[in-house]
C-alpha positions in Angstrom: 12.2 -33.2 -9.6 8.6 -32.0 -8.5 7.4 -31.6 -5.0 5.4 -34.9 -3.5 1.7 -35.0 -3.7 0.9 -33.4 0.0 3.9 -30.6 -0.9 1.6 -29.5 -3.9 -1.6 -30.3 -1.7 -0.1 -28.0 0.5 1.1 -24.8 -1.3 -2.2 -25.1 -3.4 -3.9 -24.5 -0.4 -1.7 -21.7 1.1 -2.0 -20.0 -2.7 -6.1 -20.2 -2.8 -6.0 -18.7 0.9 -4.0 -16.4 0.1 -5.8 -14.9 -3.1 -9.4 -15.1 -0.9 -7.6 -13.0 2.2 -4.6 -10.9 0.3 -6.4 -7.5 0.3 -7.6 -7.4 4.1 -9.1 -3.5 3.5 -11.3 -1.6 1.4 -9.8 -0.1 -1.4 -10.7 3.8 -2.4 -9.7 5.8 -5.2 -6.8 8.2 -3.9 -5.4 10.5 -7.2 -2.5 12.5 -5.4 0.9 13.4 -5.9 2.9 11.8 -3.2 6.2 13.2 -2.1 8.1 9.8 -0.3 11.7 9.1 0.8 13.9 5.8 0.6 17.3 5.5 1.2 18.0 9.5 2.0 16.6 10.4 -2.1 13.4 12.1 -2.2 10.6 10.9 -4.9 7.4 11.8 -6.4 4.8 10.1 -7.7 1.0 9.8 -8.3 -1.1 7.8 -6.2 -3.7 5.9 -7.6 -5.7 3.7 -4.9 -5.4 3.1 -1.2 -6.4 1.4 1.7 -5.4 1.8 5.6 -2.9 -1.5 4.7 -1.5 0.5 1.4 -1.4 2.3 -1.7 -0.1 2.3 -5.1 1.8 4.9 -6.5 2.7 5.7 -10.1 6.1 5.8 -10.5 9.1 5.5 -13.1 11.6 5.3 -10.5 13.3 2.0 -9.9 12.7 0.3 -5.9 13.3 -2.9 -4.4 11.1 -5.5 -3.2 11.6 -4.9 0.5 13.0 -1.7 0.6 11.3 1.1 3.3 10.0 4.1 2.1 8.8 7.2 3.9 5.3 8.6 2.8 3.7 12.1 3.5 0.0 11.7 2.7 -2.6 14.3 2.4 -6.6 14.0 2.6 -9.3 16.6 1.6 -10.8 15.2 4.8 -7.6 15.8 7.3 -6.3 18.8 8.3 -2.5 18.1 8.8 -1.0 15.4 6.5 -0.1 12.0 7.6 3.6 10.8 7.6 3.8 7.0 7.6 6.5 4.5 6.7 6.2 1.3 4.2 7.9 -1.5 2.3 7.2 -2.0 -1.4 5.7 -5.5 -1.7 5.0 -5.6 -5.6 6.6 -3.9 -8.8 4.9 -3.1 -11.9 5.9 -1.3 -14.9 3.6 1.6 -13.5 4.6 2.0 -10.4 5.1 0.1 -6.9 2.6 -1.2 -4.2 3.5 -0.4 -1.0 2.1 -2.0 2.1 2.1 0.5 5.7 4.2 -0.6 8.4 2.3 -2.5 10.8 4.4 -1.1 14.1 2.4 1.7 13.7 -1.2 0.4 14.4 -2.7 3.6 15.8 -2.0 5.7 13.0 -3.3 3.0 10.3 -6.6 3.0 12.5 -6.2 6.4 12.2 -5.7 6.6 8.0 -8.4 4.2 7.6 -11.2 6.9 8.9 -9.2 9.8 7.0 -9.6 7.0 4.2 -13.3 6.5 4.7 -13.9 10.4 5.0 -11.9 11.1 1.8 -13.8 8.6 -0.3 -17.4 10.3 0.9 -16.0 13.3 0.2 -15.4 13.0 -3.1 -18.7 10.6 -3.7 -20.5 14.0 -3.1 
């Protein structure tokens, strides 16, 4: 049985809002070795993009949607590297994409001008 005509009305409007407004921030190149934490295990990986919403980190190891990880994050452009939590929204045979806690506004306003200093660094 299919959905009624204003159901699919509907949810094909939520799908083409959300694919316009899904990425809300800049993405930058961010090629890093991560150290991160879920569930008391300690984990590795290599960073491939970011933004001050998230980043995407190369990874064999097997996650959860939903499950919180711990980050420690370093920048060129900071001096003392930036601890922030996340949940891993997406899974992909190369890794996980994990979006930042948003509890923690100050320090994502924070990451996203380490972010923007990072990426002008390495533009030079």
């Amino acid at each position: 049985m299919g959905l009624p005509e204003n159901k699919q009305q509907q949810m094909l409007a939520m799908i083409s809002a959300w694919k316009k407004n899904h990425r809300k921030a800049k993405r930058e190149k961010y090629s890093e070795l991560l150290n991160f934490s879920a569930e008391n295990r300690a984990y590795y990986g290599q960073a491939r993009n970011i933004s001050a919403t998230g980043v995407f980190i190369e990874s064999k190891a097997e996650f959860r949607i939903g499950e919180h990880i711990q980050l420690v994050l370093d920048f060129i452009s900071a001096s003392n590297p930036v601890k922030i939590g996340g949940t891993v929204v997406r899974k992909e045979a190369e890794g996980i994409a994990v979006q930042f806690d948003a509890h923690s506004q100050t320090r994502l306003n924070h990451l996203e001008s380490v972010i923007s200093k990072h990426a002008m660094i390495l533009r030079q």
